[in-house]
C-alpha positions as a printed Julia matrix, in Angstrom:
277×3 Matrix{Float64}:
 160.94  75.12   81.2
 158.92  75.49   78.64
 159.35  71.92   77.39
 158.65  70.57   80.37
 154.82  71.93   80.53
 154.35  70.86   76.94
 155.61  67.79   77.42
 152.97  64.72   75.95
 151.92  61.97   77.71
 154.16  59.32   76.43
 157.17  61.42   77.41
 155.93  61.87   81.06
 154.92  58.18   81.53
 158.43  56.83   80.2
 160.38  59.46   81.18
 159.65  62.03   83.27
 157.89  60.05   86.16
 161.13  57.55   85.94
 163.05  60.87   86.48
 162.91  60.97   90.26
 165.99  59.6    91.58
 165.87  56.66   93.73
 162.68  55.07   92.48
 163.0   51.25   92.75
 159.34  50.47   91.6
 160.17  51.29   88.22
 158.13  54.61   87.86
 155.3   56.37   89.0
 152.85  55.36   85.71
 153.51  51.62   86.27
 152.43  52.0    90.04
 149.49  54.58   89.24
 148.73  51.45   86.51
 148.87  49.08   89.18
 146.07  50.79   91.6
 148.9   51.84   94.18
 148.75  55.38   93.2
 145.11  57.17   93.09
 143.77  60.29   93.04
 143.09  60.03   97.1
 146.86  60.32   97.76
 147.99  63.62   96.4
 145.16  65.51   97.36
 143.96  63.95  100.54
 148.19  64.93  101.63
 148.27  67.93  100.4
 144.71  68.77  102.16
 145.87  67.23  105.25
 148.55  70.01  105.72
 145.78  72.15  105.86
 143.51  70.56  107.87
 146.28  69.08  110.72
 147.34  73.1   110.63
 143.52  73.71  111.74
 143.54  71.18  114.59
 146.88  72.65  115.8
 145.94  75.93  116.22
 142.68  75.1   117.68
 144.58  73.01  120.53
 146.5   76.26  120.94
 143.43  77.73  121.46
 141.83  75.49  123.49
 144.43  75.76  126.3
 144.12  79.63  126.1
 140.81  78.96  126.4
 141.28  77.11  129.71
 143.67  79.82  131.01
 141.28  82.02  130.51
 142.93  84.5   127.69
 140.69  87.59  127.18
 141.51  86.85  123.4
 142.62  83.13  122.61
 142.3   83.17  119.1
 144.66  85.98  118.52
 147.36  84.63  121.14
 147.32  81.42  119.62
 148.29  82.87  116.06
 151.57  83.22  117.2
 152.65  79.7   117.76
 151.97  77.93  114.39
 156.14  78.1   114.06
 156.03  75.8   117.32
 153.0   73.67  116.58
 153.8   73.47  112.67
 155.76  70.39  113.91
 152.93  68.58  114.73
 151.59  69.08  111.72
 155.01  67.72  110.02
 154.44  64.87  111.96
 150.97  63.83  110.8
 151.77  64.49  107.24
 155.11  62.36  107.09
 153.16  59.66  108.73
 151.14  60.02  105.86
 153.53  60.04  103.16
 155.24  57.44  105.16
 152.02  54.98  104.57
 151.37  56.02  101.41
 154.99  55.36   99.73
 155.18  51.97  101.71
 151.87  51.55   99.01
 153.66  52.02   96.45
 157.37  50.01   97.34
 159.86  53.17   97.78
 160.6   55.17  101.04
 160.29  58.39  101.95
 163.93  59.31  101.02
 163.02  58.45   97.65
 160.85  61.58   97.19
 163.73  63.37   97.93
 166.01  62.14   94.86
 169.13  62.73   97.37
 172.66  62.62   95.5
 175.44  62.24   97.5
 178.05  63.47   94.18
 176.04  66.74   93.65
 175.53  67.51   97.7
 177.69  70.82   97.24
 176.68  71.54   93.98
 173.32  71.19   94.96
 173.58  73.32   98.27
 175.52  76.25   95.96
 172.17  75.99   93.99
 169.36  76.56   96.54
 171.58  79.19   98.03
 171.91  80.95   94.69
 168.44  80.59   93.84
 167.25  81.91   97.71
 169.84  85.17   96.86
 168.5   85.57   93.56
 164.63  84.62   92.91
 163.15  84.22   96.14
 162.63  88.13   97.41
 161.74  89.17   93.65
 158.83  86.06   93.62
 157.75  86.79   97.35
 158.31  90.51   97.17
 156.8   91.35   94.27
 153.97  88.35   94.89
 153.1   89.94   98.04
 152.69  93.28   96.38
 150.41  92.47   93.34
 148.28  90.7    96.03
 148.17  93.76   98.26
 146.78  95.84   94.82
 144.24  92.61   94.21
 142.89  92.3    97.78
 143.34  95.64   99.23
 144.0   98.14   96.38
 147.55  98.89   98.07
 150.91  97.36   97.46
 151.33  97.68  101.13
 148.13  96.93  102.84
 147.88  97.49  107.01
 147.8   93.84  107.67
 146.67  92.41  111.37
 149.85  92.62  113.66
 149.81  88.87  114.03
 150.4   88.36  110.84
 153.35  89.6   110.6
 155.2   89.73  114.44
 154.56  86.59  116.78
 155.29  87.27  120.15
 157.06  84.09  121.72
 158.73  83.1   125.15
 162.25  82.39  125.14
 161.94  78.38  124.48
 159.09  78.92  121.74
 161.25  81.25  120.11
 164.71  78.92  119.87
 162.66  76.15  119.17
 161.19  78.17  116.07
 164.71  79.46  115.08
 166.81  76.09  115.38
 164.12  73.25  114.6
 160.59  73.47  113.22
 162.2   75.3   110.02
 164.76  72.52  109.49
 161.04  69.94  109.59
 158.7   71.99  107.81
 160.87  73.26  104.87
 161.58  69.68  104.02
 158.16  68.45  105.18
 156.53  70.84  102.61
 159.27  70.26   99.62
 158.39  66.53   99.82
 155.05  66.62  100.28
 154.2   69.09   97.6
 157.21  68.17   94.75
 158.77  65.4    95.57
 154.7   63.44   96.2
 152.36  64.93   94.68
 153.52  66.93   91.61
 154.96  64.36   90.11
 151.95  61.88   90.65
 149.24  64.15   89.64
 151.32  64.32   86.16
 150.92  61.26   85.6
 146.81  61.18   86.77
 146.04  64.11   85.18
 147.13  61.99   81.73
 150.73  64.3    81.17
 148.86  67.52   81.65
 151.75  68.9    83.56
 150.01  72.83   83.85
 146.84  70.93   85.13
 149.22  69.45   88.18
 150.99  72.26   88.62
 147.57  74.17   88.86
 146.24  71.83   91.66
 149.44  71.98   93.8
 149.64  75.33   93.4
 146.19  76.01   95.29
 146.48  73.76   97.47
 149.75  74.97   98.33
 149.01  78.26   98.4
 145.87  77.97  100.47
 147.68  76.02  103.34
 149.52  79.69  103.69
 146.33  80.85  104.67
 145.96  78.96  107.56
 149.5   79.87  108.96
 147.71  81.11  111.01
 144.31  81.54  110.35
 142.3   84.48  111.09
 138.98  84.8   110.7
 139.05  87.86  107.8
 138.27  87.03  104.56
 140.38  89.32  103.04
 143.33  88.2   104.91
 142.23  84.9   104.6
 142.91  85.75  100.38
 145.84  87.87  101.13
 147.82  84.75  102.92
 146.7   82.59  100.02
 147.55  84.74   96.7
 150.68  85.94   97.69
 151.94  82.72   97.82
 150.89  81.19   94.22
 154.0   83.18   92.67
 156.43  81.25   94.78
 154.94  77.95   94.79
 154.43  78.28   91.12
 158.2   78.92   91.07
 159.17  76.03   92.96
 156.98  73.74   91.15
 159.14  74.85   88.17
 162.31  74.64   89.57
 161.71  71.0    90.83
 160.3   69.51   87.07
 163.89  71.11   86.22
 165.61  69.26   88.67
 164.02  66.71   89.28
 165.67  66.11   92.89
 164.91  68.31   95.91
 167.59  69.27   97.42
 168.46  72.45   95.84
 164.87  73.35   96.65
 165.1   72.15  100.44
 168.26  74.59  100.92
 166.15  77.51   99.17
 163.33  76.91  101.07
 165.35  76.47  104.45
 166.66  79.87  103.63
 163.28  81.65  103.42
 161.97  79.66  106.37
 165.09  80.63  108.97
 164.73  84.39  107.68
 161.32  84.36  108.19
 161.37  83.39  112.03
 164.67  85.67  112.25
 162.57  89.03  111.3
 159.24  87.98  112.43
 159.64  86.35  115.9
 160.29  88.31  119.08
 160.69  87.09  122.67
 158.55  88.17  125.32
């Protein structure tokens, strides 16, 4: 792992941005060479799941707003699990545009192999048994000593219950995890990791430092709630894990083992934290 943050320039133009399977340009440096890959792609897609997370919970709002909810921006924390599909939506389009730019498809980011399918599913499954709840755990916990000066800090209720009807809550449970875990691997890894190694001229820890927040701070808005503390809560506890999977994937190289990992945490998540009302 090791290795692969050192790694020099040369090495990441000829080999590790040719690594990603399925990439018929000929690798990310010639395209990035070519003007089809800038600076404005990585970032402005990894902002966007940010900002398109904004929007979605204002609409939310808005139309508690106009059924007159004595508090609208606290009932519309609860549906991000619904409306994170609209945010999927805008940021595939995206991606969509922006790999067309460069000559591959969006199945491309996701380096699938159809020989390794099992081997690869046995792999995110081990990995979800066996790092995820020491990474998210214990992340959560060093972030509840940073922000709060408790490993266990009283967090708002919506953070960590979201009251759903019926429909909301199946729709949660059977769909939007299958979308976003995906939508988040490919956006994040399989996009703009790999790309910002090359723009950042091979510094690997540099790209992995710049994903990192702006994967971490897109936590923070899911949902959002106006506390600044929580606000930095949402955010740190996530850098262990995306840190992790930022790792995992420049070991890989292909997402799939990641995609089952994260589907794991995802389905849990809306398992403990959902109830119908």
């Amino acid at each position: 792992m090791n290795n692969v943050l050192a790694a020099p320039k040369d090495q990441l133009a000829n080999g590790l941005t040719h690594g990603i399977a399925g990439d018929p340009a000929g690798g990310i440096a010639a395209r990035a060479a070519e003007g089809r890959i800038t600076w404005a792609g990585p970032v402005g897609v990894m902002a966007s799941r940010s900002l398109l997370a904004i929007l979605a919970q204002a609409l939310v709002t808005l139309i508690f707003i106009i059924q007159q909810n004595p508090d609208p921006l606290r009932a519309g924390t609860a549906w991000w699990p619904v409306t994170g599909t609209l945010v999927d939506i805008g940021c595939l389009g995206l991606l969509f545009w922006l790999t067309r730019r460069e000559g591959i498809s969006l199945i491309d980011l996701i380096g699938l192999n159809r020989r390794k399918i099992l081997r690869d599913a046995l792999t995110g499954l081990g990995m979800l048994v066996v790092i995820s709840p020491v990474v998210m755990i214990g992340g959560a916990m060093l972030t509840g000593l940073l922000v709060f000066g408790t490993p266990q800090p009283a967090l708002p209720a919506e953070v960590m219950t979201k009251h759903l009807p019926l429909w909301a809550a199946l729709y949660a449970r059977m769909i939007w995890w299958v979308i976003w875990s995906a939508t988040e691997e490919m956006t994040y890894n399989g996009y703009a990791l790999p790309r910002l190694q090359v723009l950042t001229g091979g510094r690997t820890w540099l790209a992995v430092m710049i994903v990192g927040f702006f994967w971490a701070v897109q936590h923070a808005f899911l949902p959002f709630i106006p506390d600044v503390k929580v606000f930095l809560y949402l955010a740190i506890q996530m850098l262990p894990l995306v840190t992790v999977l930022q790792l995992l994937y420049l070991k890989f190289r292909r997402l799939p083992p990641l995609i089952v990992m994260h589907w794991g945490m995802d389905l849990f998540s809306t398992i403990v934290m959902i109830t119908v009302v």
